[in-house]
C-alpha positions as CSV (number, residue, x, y, z in Angstrom):
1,X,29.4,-8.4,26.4
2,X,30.6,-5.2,24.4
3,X,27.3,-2.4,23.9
4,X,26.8,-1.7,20.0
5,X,24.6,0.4,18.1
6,X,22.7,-0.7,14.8
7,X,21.9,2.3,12.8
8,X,19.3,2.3,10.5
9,X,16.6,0.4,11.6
10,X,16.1,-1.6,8.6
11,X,15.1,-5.2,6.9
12,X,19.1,-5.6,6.9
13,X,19.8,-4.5,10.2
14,X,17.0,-7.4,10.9
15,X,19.1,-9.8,9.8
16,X,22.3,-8.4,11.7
17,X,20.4,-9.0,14.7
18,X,19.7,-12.6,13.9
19,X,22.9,-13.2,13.8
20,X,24.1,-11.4,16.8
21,X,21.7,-13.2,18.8
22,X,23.5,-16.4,17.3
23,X,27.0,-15.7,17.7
24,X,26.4,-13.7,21.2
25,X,28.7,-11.2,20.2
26,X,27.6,-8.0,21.4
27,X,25.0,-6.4,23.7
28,X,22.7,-4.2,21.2
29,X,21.8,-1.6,23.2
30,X,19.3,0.0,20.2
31,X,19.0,1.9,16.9
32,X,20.2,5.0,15.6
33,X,17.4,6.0,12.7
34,X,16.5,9.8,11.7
35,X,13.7,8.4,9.2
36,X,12.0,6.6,12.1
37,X,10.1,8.3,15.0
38,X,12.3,8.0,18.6
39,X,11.1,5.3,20.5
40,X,9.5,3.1,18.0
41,X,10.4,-0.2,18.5
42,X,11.7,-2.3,15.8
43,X,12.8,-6.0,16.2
44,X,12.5,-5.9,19.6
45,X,15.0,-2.6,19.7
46,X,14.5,0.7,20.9
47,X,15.1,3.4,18.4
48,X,17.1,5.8,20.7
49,X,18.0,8.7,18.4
50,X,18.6,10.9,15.8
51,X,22.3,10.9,13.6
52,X,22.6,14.6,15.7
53,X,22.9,12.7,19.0
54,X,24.6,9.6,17.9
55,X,28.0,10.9,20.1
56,X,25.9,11.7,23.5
57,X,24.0,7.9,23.0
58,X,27.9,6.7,22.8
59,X,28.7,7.9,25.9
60,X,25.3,7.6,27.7
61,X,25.4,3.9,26.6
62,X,29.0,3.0,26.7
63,X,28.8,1.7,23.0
64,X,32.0,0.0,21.7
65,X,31.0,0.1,18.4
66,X,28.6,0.6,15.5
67,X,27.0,-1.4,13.4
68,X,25.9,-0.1,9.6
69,X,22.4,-2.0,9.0
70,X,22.1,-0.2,5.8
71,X,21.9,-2.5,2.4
72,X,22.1,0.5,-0.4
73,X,26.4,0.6,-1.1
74,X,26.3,4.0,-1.8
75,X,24.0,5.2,1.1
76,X,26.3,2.5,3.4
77,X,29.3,4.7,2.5
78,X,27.6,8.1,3.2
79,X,26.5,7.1,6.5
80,X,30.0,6.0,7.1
81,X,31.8,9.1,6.7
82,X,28.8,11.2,8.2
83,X,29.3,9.7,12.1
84,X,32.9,9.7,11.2
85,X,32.4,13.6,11.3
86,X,30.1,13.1,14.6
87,X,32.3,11.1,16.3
88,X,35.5,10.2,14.7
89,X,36.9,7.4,17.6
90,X,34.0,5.2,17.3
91,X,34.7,1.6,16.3
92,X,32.7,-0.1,13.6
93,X,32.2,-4.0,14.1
94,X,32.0,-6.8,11.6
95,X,29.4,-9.6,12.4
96,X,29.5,-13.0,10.7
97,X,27.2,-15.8,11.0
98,X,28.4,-19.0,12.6
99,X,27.4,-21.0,9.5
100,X,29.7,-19.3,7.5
101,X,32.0,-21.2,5.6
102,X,35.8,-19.1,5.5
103,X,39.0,-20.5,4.0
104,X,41.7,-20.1,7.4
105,X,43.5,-17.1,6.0
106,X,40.2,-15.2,5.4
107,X,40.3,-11.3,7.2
108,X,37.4,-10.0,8.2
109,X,37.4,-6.2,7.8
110,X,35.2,-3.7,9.8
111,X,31.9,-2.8,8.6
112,X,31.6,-6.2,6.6
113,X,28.8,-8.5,7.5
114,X,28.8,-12.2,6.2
115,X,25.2,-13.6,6.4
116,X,23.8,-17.4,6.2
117,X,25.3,-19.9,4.2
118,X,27.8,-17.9,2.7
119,X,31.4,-19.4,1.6
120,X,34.6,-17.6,1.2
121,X,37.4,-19.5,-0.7
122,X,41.1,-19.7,0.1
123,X,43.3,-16.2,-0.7
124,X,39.5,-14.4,-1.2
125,X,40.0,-10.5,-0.3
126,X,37.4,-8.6,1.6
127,X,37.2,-5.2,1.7
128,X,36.1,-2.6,4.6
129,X,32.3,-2.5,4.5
130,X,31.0,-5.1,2.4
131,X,27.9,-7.5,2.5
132,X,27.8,-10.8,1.3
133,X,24.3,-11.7,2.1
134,X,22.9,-15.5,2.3
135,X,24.3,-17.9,0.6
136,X,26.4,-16.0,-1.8
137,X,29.3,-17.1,-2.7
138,X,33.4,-15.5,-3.4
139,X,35.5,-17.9,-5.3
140,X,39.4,-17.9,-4.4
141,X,41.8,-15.3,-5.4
142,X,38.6,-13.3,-5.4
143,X,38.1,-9.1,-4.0
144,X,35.5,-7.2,-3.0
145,X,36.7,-3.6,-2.6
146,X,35.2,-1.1,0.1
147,X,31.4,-0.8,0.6
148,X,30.7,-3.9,-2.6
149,X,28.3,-6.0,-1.9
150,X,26.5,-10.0,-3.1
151,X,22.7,-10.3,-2.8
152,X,21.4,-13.6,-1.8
153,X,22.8,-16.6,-4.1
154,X,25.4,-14.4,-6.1
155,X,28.1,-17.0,-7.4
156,X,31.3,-15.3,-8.0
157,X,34.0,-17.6,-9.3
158,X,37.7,-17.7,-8.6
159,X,40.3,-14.3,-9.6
160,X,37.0,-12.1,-9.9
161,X,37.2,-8.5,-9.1
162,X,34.0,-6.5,-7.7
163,X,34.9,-2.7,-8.2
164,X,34.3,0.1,-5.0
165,X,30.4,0.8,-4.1
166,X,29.1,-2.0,-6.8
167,X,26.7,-4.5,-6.2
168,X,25.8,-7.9,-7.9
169,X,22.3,-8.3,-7.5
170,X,20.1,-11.9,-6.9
171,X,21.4,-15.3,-8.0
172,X,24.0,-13.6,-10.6
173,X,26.5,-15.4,-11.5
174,X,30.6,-14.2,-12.6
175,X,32.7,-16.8,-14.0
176,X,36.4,-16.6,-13.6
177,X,38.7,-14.0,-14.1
178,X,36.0,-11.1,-14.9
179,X,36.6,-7.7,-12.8
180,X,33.5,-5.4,-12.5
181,X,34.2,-1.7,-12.1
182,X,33.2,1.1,-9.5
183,X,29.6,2.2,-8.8
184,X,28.6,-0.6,-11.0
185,X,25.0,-3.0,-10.7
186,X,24.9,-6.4,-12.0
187,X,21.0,-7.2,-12.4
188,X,19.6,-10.4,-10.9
189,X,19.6,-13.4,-12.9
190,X,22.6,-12.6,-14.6
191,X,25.6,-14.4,-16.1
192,X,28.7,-12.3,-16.4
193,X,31.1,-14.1,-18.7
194,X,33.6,-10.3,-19.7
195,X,35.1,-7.6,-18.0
196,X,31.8,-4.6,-16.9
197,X,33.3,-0.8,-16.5
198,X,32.7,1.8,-14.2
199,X,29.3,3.4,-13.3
200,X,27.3,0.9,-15.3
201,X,24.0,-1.5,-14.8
202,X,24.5,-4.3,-17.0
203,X,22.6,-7.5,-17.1
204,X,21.6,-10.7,-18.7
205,X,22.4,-14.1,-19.8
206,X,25.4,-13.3,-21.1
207,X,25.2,-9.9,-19.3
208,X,25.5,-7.0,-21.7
209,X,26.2,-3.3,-20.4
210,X,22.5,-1.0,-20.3
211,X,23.8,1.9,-19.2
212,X,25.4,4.6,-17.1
213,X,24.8,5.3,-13.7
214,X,25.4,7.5,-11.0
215,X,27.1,6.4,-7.9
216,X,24.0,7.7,-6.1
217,X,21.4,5.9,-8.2
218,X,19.2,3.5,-5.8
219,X,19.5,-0.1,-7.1
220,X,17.3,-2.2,-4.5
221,X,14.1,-2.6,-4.5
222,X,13.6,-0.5,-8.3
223,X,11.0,-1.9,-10.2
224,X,12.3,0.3,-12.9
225,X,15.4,-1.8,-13.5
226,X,13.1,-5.2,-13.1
227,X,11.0,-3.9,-15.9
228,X,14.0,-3.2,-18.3
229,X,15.3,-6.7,-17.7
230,X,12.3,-8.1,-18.2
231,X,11.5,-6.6,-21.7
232,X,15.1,-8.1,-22.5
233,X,15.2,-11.7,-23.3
234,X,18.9,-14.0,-23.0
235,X,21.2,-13.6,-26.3
């Protein structure tokens, strides 16, 4: 089997590793982490090193590609260009999990990770460095562009657009024929029935546009945007 790195030794690169171990893909030789001490172990992998050493573990390890276990979009993208710069012939794989469901003219990109459950529909467009986590769903005619991601039970119906770097958050919904800009977050729980813009949180049932954002503005885990959505109630 091929040797690949995971970097960022996260809950998402977790779940990359499930699935790995499922398909028997690749070899994972360990992580690359420089927010975790060397040597930890996490999962049952080594982490090995720093982003400053990433092109001496390539060669040491004779790694055919990488694997980005980051969830933030924004962060995902950064990371990205930064071992580009490092070491700009490495390979970046896709992993998918065998209970995938993909229409037969579905291409895989690299970077993108399909999790659990999920289901693809027929003339669906992925692009480079997406997630669609477990059970999500991407209705036919649909795109994701670069480094766009669905949380767990996202239903996107069919001739839906999800913009560059955006995200659509927990058991959202998009009916047909909506497009959703760049650098934008759909809040969990929502029902998108009209077109969202660029650099925007929106959500609610129907989801309404909150405000701006910046492209760098963290969007898991922020009990910030939980408490806004909570104080509104569905119109």
């Amino acid at each position: 089997m091929k040797n690949v790195l995971i970097v960022g030794a996260s809950g998402h690169s977790k779940v990359i590793i499930d699935i790995i171990h499922k398909t028997k893909a690749y070899n994972i030789v360990g992580f690359i982490d420089s927010f975790k001490k060397k040597g930890d172990i996490v999962y049952g992998y080594k982490i090995l090193a720093n982003f400053t050493d990433i092109d001496e573990i390539i060669l040491n390890y004779d790694i055919y590609g990488i694997i980005i276990g980051i969830g933030d979009n924004h962060t995902r993208k950064e990371c990205k260009e930064k071992i580009n710069k490092i070491s700009s012939y490495i390979k970046f794989v896709s992993v998918v999990h065998p209970s995938a469901i993909l229409a037969n003219d579905i291409t895989i990109p690299d970077g993108t990770v399909i999790m659990a459950g999920v289901v693809i529909n027929a003339d669906a467009k992925l692009g480079e460095f997406c997630i669609l986590n477990t059970n999500s769903s991407l209705g036919h005619d649909s795109i994701m562009e670069d480094y766009s991601s669905l949380a767990p039970g996202v239903t996107i119906g069919g001739n839906v657009k999800i913009g560059y770097c955006s995200a659509v958050c927990l058991k959202a919904s998009i009916i047909n024929n909506v497009h959703i800009g760049q650098h934008t977050v759909i809040g969990a729980g929502s029902v998108v029935v009209k077109n969202i813009g660029d650099h925007t949180v929106a959500y609610g049932i129907p989801a309404k546009t909150i405000r701006e954002r910046k492209p760098n503005a963290k969007y898991l885990l922020c009990s910030n945007l939980r408490k806004q959505q909570n104080s509104i109630s569905p119109s």
